[in-house]
N, C-alpha and C positions, 0 to 999 in steps of 0.2 A: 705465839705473839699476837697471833688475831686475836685469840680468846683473851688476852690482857687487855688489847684494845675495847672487845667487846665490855668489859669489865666496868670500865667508865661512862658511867653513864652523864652525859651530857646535859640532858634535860634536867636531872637532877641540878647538876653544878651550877646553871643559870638561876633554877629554883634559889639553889640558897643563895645565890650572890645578889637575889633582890629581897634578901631580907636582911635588916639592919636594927642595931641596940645595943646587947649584951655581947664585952671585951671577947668573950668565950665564941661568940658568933665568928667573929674579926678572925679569932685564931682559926680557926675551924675553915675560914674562907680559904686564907692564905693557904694553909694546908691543902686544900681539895685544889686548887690552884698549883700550886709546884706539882701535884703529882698529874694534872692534866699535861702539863708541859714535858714531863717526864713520861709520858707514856705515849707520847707523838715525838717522841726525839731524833725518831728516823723519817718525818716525813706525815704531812699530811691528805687522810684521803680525801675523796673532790667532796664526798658524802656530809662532810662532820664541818668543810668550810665556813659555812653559814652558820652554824653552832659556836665556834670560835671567834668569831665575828661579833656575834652576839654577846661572848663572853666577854672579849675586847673592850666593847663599849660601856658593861658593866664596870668594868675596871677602869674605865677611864673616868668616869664618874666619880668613883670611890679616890680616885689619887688627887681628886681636888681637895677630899675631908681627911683621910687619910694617906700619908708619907709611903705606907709601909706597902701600899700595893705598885707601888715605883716597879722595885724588881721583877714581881710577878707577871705585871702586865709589859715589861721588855721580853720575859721570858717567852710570852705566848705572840708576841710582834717578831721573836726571832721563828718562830715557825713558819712566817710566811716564806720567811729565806730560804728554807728546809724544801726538798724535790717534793709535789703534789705526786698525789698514787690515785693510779682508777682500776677499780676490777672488770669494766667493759670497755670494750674499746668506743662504747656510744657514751658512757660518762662524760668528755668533756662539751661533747654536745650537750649533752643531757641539764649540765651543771655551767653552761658558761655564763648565765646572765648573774647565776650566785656569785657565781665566784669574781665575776666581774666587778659585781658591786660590792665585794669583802677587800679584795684591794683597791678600790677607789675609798675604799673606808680608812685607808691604811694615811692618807692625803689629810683626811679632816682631822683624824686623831691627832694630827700637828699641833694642835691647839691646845693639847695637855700642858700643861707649865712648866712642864720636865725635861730640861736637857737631854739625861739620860734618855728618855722615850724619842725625843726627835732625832735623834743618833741612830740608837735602832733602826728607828721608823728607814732612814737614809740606807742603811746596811742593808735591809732587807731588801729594799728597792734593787739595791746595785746587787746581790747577789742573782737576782732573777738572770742577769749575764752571764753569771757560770752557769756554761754548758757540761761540767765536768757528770756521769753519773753517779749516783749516790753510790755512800758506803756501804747500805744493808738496805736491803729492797725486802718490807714488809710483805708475812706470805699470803699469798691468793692473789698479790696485787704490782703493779707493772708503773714506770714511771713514765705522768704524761710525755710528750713532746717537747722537743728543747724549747719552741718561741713560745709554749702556749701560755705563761705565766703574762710577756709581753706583750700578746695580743693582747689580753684580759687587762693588762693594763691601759690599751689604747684602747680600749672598749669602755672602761672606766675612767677614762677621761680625768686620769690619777695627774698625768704630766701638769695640766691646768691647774689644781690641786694643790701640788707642790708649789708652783711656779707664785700664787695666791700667800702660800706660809711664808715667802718670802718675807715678808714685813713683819712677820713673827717675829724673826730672828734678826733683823737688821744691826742690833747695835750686841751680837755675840758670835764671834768671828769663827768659833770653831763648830757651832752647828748651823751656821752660814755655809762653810766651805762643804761640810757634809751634802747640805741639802743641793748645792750647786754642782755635788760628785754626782747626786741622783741625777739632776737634770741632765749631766753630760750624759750621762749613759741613755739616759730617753731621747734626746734630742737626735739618737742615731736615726729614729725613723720621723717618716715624714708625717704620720697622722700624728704623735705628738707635736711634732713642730710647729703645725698645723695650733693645737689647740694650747700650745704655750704662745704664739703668738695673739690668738683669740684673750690671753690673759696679760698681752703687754708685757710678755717677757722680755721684751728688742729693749726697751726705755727702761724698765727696772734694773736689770742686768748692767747695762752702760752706766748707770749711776753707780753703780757698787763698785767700778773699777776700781777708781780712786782711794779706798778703804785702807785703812790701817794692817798693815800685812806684813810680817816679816819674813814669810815663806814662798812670798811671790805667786802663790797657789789662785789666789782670789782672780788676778787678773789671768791668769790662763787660762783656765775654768771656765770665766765668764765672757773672754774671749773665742773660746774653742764652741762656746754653747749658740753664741754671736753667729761663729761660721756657720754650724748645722742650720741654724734658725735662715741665715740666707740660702744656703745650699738645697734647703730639701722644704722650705716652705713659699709663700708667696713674697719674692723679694720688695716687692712692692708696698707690702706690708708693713714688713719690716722696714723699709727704710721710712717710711711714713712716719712708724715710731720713733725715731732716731732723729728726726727734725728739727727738731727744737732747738735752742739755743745751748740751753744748760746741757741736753745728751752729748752736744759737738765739742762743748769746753771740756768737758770729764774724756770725751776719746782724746782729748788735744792734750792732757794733761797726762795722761798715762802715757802716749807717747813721749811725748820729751821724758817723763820720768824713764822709759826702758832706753830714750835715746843715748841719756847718761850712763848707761850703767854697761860696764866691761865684759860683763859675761854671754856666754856664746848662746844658751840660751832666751837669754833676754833678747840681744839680736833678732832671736827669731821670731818669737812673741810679739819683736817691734815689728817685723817685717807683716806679721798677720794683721796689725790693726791697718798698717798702712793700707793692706788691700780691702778692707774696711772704709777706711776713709773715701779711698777711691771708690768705690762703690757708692759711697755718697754722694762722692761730689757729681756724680752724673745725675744727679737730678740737684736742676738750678732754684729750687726750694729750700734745699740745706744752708741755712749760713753759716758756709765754710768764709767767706771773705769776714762776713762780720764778726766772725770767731778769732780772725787772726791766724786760722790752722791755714788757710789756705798760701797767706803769706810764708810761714812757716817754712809750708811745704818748696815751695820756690826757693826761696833762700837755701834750702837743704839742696836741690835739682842742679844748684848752677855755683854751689860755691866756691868748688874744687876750678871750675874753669874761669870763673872771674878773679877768685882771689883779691876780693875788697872785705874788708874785716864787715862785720853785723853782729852785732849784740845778741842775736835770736841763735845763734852755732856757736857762741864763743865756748870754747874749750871741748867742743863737737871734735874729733879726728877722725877720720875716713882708715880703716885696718885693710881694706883693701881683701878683706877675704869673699869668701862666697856668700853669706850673710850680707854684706856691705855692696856686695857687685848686683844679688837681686835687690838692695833698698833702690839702690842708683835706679837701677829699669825703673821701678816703679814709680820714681819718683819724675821721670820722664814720662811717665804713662800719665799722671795727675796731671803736668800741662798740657798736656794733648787735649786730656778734658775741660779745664779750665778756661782752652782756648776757645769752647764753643759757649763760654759765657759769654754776654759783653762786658757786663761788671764787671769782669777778670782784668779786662786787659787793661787798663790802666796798672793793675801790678804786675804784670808780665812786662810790660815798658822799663815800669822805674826799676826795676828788680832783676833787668840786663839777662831776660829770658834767651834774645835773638843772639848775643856775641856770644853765650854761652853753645847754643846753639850750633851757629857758625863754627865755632872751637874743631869739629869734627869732619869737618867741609874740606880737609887735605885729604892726602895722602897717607896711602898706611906706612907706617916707618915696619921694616922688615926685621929688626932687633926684637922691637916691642917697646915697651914704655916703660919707665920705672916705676909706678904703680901698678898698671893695668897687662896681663899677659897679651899678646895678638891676638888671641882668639877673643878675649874677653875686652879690647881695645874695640873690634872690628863690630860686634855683638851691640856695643853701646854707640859706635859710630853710625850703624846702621838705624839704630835704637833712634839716634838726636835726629838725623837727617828727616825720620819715616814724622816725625814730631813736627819738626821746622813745616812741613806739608802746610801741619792747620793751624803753627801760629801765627804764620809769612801774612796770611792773608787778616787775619786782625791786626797785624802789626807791619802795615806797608812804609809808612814813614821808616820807621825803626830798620826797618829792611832795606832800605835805595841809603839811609844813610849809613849804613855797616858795607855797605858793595855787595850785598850777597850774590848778586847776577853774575859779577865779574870772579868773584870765589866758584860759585856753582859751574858755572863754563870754563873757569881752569880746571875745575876736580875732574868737569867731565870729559876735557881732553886728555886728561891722564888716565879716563876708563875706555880710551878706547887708545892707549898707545901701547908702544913694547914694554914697556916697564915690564919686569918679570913681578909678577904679584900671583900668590895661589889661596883664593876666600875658603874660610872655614867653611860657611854656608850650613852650620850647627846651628843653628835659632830660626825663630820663626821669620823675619825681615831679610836670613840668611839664606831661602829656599833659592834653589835654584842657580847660587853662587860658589859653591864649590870650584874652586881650580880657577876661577874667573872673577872679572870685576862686574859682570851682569848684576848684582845687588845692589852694588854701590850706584852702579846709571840708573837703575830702575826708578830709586827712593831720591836720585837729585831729581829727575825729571819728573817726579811727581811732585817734588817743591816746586821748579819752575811752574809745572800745569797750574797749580793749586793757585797760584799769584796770577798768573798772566790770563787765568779764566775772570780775575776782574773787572775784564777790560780796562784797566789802568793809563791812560795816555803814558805817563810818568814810565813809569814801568817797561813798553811797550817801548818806546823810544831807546830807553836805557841799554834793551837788549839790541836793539840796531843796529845803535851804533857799535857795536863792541862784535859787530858780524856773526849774530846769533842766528840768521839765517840759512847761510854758507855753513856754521858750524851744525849746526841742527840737520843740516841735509848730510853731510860727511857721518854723523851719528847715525843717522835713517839708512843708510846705504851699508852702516858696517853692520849693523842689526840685522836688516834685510839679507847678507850675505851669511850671518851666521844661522839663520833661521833655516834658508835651505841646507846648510850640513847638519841640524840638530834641531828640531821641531822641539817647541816649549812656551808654555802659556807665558812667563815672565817675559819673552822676547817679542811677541803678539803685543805686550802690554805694553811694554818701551815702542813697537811702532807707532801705535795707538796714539801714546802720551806727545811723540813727538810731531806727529801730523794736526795734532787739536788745537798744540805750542803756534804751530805754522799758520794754521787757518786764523787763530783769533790774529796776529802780530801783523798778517798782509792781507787781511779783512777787507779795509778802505781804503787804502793805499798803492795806489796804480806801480808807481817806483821800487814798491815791494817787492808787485808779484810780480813785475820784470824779474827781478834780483833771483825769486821763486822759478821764477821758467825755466834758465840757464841750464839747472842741472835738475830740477824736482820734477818737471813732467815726465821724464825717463823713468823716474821713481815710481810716480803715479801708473804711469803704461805696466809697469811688471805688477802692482796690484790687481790692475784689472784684468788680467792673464791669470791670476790664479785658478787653479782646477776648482769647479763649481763643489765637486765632493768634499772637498775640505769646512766647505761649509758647515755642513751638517757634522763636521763631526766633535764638537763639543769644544773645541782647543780654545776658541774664540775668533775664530777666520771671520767671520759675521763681521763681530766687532770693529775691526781691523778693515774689511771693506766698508763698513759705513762710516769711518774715521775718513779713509781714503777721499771717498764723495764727498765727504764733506769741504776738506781742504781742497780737492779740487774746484768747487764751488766758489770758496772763499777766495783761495790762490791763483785762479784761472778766470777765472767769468769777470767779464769785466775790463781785461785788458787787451787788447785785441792783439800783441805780440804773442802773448800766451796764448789765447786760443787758436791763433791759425798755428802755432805752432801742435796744440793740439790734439787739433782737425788736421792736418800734413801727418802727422803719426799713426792714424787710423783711429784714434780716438772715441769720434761717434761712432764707428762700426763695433768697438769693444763696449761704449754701455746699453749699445742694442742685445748685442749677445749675452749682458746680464742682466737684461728688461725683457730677455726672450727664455730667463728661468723662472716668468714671474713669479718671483719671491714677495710677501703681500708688504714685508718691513724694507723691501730695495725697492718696489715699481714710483712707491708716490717719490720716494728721491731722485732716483736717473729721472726721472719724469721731468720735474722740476729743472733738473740742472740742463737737460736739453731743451726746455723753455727759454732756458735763459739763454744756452747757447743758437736759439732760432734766427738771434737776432743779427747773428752772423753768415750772407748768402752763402757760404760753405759749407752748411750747416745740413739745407735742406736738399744738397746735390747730393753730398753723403747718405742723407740716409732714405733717397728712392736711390742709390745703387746697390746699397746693403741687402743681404740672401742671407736667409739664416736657415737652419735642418730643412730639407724639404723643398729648396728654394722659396723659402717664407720670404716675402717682403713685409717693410716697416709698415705699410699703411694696415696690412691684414696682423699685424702681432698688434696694431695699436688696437684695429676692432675689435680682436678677441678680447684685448684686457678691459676695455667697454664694458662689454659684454660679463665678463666675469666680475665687474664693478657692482652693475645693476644688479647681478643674480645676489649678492652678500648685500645689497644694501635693500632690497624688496622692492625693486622696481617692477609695475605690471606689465608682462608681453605674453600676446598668442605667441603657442606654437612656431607659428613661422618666423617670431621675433619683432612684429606689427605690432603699432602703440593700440593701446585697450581703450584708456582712459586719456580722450582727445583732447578736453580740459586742464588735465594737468598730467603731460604725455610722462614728465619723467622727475615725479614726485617720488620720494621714497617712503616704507613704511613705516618709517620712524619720523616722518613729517605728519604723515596721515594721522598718527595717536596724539600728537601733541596738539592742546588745544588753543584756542586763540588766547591770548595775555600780550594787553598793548605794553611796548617798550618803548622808553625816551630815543629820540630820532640818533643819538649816538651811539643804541647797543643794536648790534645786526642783529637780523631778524633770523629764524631758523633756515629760512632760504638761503641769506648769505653766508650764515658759518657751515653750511655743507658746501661750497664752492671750496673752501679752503680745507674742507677736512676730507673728501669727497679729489680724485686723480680726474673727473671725468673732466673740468675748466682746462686744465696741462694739454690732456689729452685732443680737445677741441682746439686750443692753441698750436699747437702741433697742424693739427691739421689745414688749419690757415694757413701756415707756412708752406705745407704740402700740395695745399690744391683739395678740392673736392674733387675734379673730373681725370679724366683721363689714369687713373692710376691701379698699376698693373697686380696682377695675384689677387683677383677680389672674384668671390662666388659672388651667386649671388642674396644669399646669406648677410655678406656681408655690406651686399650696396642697398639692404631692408634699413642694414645699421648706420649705415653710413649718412642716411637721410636722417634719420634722426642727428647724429650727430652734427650736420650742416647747421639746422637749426636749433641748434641747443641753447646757443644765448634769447632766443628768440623765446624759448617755452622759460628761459628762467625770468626773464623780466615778465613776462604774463605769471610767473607763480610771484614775481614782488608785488605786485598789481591786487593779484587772490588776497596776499597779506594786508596790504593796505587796507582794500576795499570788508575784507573781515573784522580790523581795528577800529576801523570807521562805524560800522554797524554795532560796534559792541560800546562803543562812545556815546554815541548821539545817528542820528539820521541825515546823509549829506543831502541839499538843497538838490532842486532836482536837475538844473544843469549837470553837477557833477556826479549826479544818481547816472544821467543820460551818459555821460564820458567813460563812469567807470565800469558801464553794462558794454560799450563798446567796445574798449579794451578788453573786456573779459570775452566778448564776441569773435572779436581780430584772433585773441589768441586760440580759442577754438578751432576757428577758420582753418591757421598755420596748421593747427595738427589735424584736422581732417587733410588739408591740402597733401600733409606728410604721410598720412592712411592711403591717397589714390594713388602717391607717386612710389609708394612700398608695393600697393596692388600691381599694380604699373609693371614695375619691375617682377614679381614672383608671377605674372601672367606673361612677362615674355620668356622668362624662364620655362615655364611650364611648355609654350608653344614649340619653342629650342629643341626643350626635352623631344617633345612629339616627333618634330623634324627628325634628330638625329637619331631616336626607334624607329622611325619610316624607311631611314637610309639603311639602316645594320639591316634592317627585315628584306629590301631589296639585294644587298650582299647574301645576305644568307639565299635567297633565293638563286639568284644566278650561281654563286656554289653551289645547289642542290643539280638546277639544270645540267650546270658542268658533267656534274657529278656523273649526273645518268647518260651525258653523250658516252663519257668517258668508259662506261658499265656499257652500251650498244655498242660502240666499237670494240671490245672485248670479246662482247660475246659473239660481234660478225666476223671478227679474225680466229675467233675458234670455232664456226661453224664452217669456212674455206678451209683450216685446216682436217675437217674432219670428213668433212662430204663431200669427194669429186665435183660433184656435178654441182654443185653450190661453187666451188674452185672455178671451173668453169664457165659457168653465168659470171661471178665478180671478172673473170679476164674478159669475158666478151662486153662486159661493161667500160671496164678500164678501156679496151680499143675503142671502145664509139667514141669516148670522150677525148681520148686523145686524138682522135679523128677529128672532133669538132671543135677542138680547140685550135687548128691549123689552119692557118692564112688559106684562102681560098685562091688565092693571089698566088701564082708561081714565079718564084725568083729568075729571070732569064739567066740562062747559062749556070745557073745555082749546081751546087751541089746536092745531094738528095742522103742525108742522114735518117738512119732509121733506129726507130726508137726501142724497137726491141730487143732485149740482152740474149742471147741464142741461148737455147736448152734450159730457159729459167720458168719455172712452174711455181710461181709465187705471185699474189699480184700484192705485196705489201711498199 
C-alpha cells in the first residue's frame, strides 16, 4: 500500500493542474484527480497535507470555468474528513503550522459557488468529531491523536472562517443549517468561541433565528451555538453583540413563535432562549422594554395568578409539565432582574407584578394544588417570595396598598406555629428547609428587610401598628432557640434579618424602644454571651454579633428605661469582655456604643469595677487598644512609648504622605476624617468619663500613654491649626498679625507636647527609682537569708562538735551554768523556795 502511495506523485499532479487549453488536458486532469482521491481513501499522511492543499485550490479555481471539476474537488475536501496518519510520533509537531493552514483553507474555499462543495466543506468539519479509529490503518504509519485535527482547527482560526461564509449562504437553507452544524460542533471549545465572536457571530446568528424553516433545525442550532458563544466565551461580548434593537425583536419573535407551538421539544428550545433573554436583560443597555420582550415577559410571570385576559398570551395555556414549571422560575428570575431597572417599573406596576407576587404569601395547602404538585407549589412559592425581596422596594406604593406587611406577618406567624407542615427544601431558595418552614421565614423576612431598609416613615408605622415588634421578638426568640439544638447558617441569617428589621423600626423612636426593652434586651444579653470561638468559625456568628450591636445601639441608647435596664443586667461588663477579644471589625463598634452609653452615670461605675483575664481593668484594656491603634495606623514612639515628634505628637503615616490641597471650608480636612475613621476620639471620650487620675491596674507603661491620651484633643486642634496654617501658605502669605498668631499657636502646641515629653520622663524616672528601691530591698532579704543561713550552719556544726568531743561537751555545760547563773535575780526571795535548774543525770546541754 505504501508503495501505491508512493506511486503518486504529487508534484506532478499540481504540475498538470496548472496547465490549461486542449478538452484532452481537462480529461486527463479529472482523471489524475479521481485516482489521487482513490489512493488516499484510507486516510491522509501529515507529509502530502500541504500537497492536497495545494491541489484543493487548483481545483477550486477551475470549478469557476469548468462544472465538471465540482466532484472531484468534494472528493479530495472529503479527505480531510478521513483519520490523518504520521510515521513519527514528531510529525505532528513537525507538520502543525501546514496543516493548520490546510484546514483553515478548508473556511475560504466556502466561496466556491457550489452547493455541493460547501456541504462537504461542513461534513468534513463535523467529522473531525468522530473519535471513532479508522478502518485500515496505512502501513508504516499510525493514526494521529483524537483532538489533533481540532487543535489545528483552533490554530487555524477556521471557526471565524466559517462564521464569515455565513453570508454566503444566507438566502439557501440547506447549506445554512450545514454550516451552522460545523459551528455547533466548534463552538464546543472556547478558543473558537473566542474567535467566532471576534467575527460577530452572537448578532449574525440572532438574525437568522427567525428564517424560513420547516425542520425547526435553524433555531436550535443557532440557539445551541448562542449558549456555547456565552458559556465558554466573554459574555460580555457577546451580549454587547446582541444590543441592538433588531437582535432583541428576532429573539422576541422566535420566542412567541416556539411559545405557540405544542411540542415538547419546542418547549425546550423556548425555555433556552428564555435564559438568553435573561441574560440580557441584566445589562440595562438591551432594549428589552423598548422591544416590548420585556412586557412580554411579565405578562407571561404573573398571568396564571392574576387571571385578567391580555392580548400578548391569548390562547398561551400553561401544561403544567416540567418544561412549563422551569419556564414559570425563569420567568420569576426575569423580574427579579427588571426590578433593578428603573425604566422597569412602571411596568412591573401596571402589569400587577406585586399581587401576583403576594399570590404565594399563604400557606402551603397540604393536598397540593390542581396545577402545581407540593413540591413544585413550595419550589415556585419560595421562588415569588425570594423575588418580592427586590420588587417591594421599587414598588412601595403598590406594596402598603396590596397589605403586604399585614400578609407577610400572618405567613410568618404560621412559620413559626404547630401547623404540621414538612418542606421539600429540593431547590436552591429550598436549602436548609427540609422537614421545616425555616425557608419560607427566611425569604419573608428578607422581603420585610429589603423594604423596611428604606427607611420608609409609611412603611415603618404600618408595621407598628400591627405589633411587628412584639412579633419580630417572639420570631427572634424561636430562631434563637432552634439555633442552639441545630447550628445552621439559614438560622444565623433569619437572626441577622431580624435584628436589622428592629434596629431601623425603633431607630428614632423613644416609645419603641420602650416596646423593644420589655422582652429584647434578654435577647440581646444571650448574644453577647456567645462563646468568642464560634466566631471564627465560618458559620457567620461575626455577622450575627455585629447585627446584635447594632440594634442594641439603635434599640437601647437613647432611652434611658432601656438602658438602665441594660446596665442592671451586666450589660457593660459583657461588651468589655468582647472589647477585651479585640477584634479590629468589633473594637471601633462596642467603642462607639459605650460612648453613647457614657452619658449614662451608671455607665462609668460599671466599667472601673469591670476585671477581665488577669484581673485586667477597663482603663489598661482601653490603653492597650491605643496603643495597638497607633502601631497599625504609624504613629511615631520611642521605645518606651514617649512622643518623638513634639509638633505633631500623634499624626499618623498616612497624614505625613498626603500633601497639602486646600478644600472648601465644608469638606473636613484629613485631620478631621481620621477622628471618625480612627477608635482613638471613643476611646479619649471614655476616658473623660473615667478620670485621668487615680485609676487602678496601670504600669507604668501605661501612664507614658495615658498622658498622651489626656491631651489628645489638645495635639488635634494644634494639627487643625498645621492644616490651616499650610492652606494659607500655599494660598497667598497671611498679613503679619496673623503670621504672629498662627507661629504661636503652632508654638503653644509644641509647648503641650514637650510639656507631655517631661511629664512621660517624669514618670519612667520614678519607675525606674521604684525599680531601684525594690532591687535594694530583695538584695537586703537575700542578705539576711544568707546570714541566717550561716547562723543556722555554726549551730549545727557546735551541736555536732558537743556531741563528738567530751571536753567541748563540757566547756558548753560550764558555759550554759555561768549563764544561767547570771541570769538570776541577785535579790533573794525571803522565805522563797529554792528550785533548781538542773535535770539530774542529764549530759546534754541542748
Amino acid at each position: 500500500q505504501d508503495t501505491r502511495l508512493r506511486s503518486v506523485d504529487l508534484n506532478h499532479v499540481i504540475a498538470l493542474l496548472k496547465g490549461s487549453g486542449s478538452k484532452d488536458l481537462e480529461e486527463q486532469q479529472l482523471k489524475t484527480l479521481k485516482k489521487v482521491a482513490k489512493h488516499f481513501e484510507n486516510g491522509l499522511p501529515l507529509k502530502n497535507v500541504i500537497q492536497i492543499t495545494e491541489i484543493l485550490n487548483l481545483c477550486a479555481e477551475k470549478v469557476n470555468e469548468q462544472e465538471a471539476f465540482t466532484e472531484p474537488l468534494c472528493e479530495l475536501i472529503k479527505l480531510f474528513g478521513l483519520p490523518f496518519h504520521k510515521k513519527k510520533t514528531s510529525d505532528e509537531v513537525n507538520y502543525a503550522v501546514a496543516v493548520s493552514q490546510s484546514i483553515a483553507q478548508l473556511g475560504y474555499l466556502m466561496r466556491v459557488p457550489s452547493s455541493q462543495v460547501k456541504i462537504q466543506i461542513c461534513k468534513s468539519i463535523v467529522s473531525f468529531y468522530n473519535l471513532e479509529l479508522p478502518g485500515k490503518l496505512l502501513a508504516g504509519y499510525q493514526p494521529v491523536s483524537a483532538n489533533y485535527k481540532i487543535q489545528m482547527a483552533e490554530v487555524g482560526q477556521l471557526a471565524e472562517a466559517l462564521v464569515l461564509s455565513l453570508a454566503l449562504v444566507e438566502n439557501q437553507l440547506t447549506e445554512k443549517l450545514w454550516v451552522l452544524k460545523a459551528l455547533q460542533h466548534l463552538s464546543t471549545s472556547g478558543i473558537c468561541c473566542e474567535q467566532m465572536v471576534k467575527a460577530q457571530a452572537a448578532s449574525r446568528l440572532c438574525l437568522y433565528l427567525n428564517g424560513a424553516d420547516p425542520s425547526g433545525q435553524l433555531v436550535f442550532r443557532s440557539s445551541d451555538i448562542l449558549w456555547h458563544l456565552l458559556e465558554n466565551a466573554s459574555k460580555e461580548q457577546v451580549v454587547n453583540q446582541l444590543r441592538n434593537l433588531e437582535c432583541v425583536q428576532a429573539l422576541k419573535e422566535a420566542f412567541v413563535n416556539l411559545l405557540r407551538s405544542s411540542r415538547h421539544c419546542d418547549h425546550q428550545l423556548r425555555n433556552d432562549l428564555l435564559v438568553i433573554a435573561t441574560l440580557l436583560a441584566e445589562n440595562p443597555a438591551i432594549p428589552m422594554i423598548e422591544s416590548g420582550f420585556a412586557k412580554l415577559l411579565i405578562v407571561l410571570a404573573t398571568f396564571t395568578e392574576v387571571k385578567l385576559p391580555n392580548p400578548l398570551v391569548k390562547g398561551f395555556k400553561l401544561t403544567y409539565s416540567h418544561e412549563d414549571f422551569e419556564m414559570k422560575k425563569l420567568l420569576f428570575n426575569v423580574i427579579g432582574i427588571l426590578s433593578k431597572d428603573p425604566s422597569a417599573a412602571q411596568l412591573l406596576s401596571e402589569n400587577h407584578v406585586m399581587p401576583a407576587l403576594l399570590y404565594y404569601v399563604k400557606k402551603n395547602q397540604k393536598p397540593g394544588f390542581p396545577d402545581w404538585s407540593v413540591s413544585q407549589y413550595e419550589e415556585l412559592q419560595l421562588h415569588a417570595i425570594a423575588v418580592l425581596a427586590s420588587v417591594a422596594p421599587v414598588l412601595v406604593d403598590k406594596y402598603l396598598s396590596c397589605q403586604a406587611n399585614t400578609l407577610l406577618l400572618v405567613f410568618l406567624e404560621w412559620c413559626i406555629g404547630q401547623d404540621p407542615f414538612f418542606g421539600r427544601g429540593n431547590s436552591f431558595h429550598g436549602t436548609g428547609g427540609r422537614g421545616n418552614k425555616l425557608a419560607q421565614m427566611h425569604y419573608s423576612l428578607r422581603a420585610l428587610r429589603s423594604v423596611v431598609a428604606l427607611y420608609d416613615d409609611a412603611v415603618s408605622i404600618n408595621l407598628c401598628d400591627q405589633g411587628a415588634i412584639s412579633q419580630l421578638l417572639d420570631i427572634l426568640q424561636y430562631a434563637a432557640h432552634k439555633s442552639e439544638e441545630k447550628e445552621g447558617t439559614i438560622l444565623l441569617e433569619i437572626q441577622a434579618d431580624i435584628l436589622f428589621i428592629l434596629s431601623v423600626l425603633c431607630e428614632n423612636d423613644v416609645h419603641r424602644k420602650e416596646l423593644f426593652s420589655c422582652e429584647g434586651i434578654d435577647i440581646l444579653i444571650s448574644f453577647f454571651k456567645m462563646d468568642p470561638r464560634k466566631l471564627y468559625g465560618g458559620l457567620g456568628y461575626n455577622c450575627l454579633l455585629l447585627s446584635a450591636l447594632d440594634c442594641l445601639w439603635s434599640c437601647v441608647v437613647g432611652c434611658c428605661i432601656a438602658e438602665d435596664c441594660f446596665i442592671e443586667k451586666q450589660g457593660i461588663f459583657l461588651l468589655l469582655d468582647l472589647l477585651a477579644l479585640k477584634e479590629k471589625n468589633l473594637c471601633n463598634i462596642i467603642l462607639g456604643i459605650l460612648v453613647e452609653f457614657s452619658d449614662n452615670p451608671k455607665t462609668a461605675l460599671h466599667m472601673s469595677i469591670w476585671r477581665g483575664k488577669r484581673d485586667q481593668t477597663a482603663a489598661n484594656l482601653l490603653i492597650q487598644l491605643w496603643r495597638q491603634e497607633e502601631l497599625d495606623l504609624g504613629v511615631r514612639r520611642d521605645p518606651y512609648g514617649k512622643i518623638v515628634d513634639t509638633k505633631r505628637p500623634i499624626v499618623t503615616s498616612f497624614q505625613k504622605q498626603q500633601k497639602v490641597i486646600p478644600v472648601p471650608a465644608s469638606c473636613p480636612s484629613f485631620a478631621i476624617m481620621e477622628i471618625a475613621e480612627s477608635i482613638r476620639a471613643k476611646i479619649y471620650s471614655l476616658f473623660c468619663k473615667l478620670g485621668f487620675e487615680n485609676l487602678p491596674g496601670l504600669s507604668a507603661e501605661d501612664l507614658v500613654t495615658l498622658a498622651i491620651i489626656q491631651h489628645y484633643i489638645d495635639f488635634k486642634v494644634g494639627e487643625v491649626w498645621s492644616e490651616i496654617r499650610a492652606e494659607l501658605k500655599e494660598e497667598f502669605r497671611p498679613v503679619t498679625p496673623d503670621e504672629r498668631a498662627l507661629r504661636l499657636i503652632s508654638e503653644m502646641s509644641k509647648n503641650t507636647g514637650e510639656m507631655v515629653v517631661a511629664q512621660q520622663t517624669e514618670v519612667l524616672e520614678r519607675q525606674h527609682r521604684h525599680e531601684i528601691q525594690k532591687e535594694k530591698k530583695t538584695h537586703k532579704e537575700i542578705q539576711a537569708t544568707l546570714t541566717q543561713r550561716e547562723l543556722i550552719n555554726k549551730s549545727w556544726e557546735n551541736f555536732l562538735t558537743r556531741t563528738s568531743n567530751y571536753e567541748a561537751l563540757k566547756k558548753a555545760k560550764m558555759l550554759q551554768e555561768t549563764s544561767i547563773e547570771a541570769s538570776r535575780s541577785k535579790a533573794k526571795i525571803q522565805n522563797g523556795p529554792d528550785h533548781s535548774t538542773d535535770i539530774p543525770k542529764l549530759h546534754t546541754t541542748v
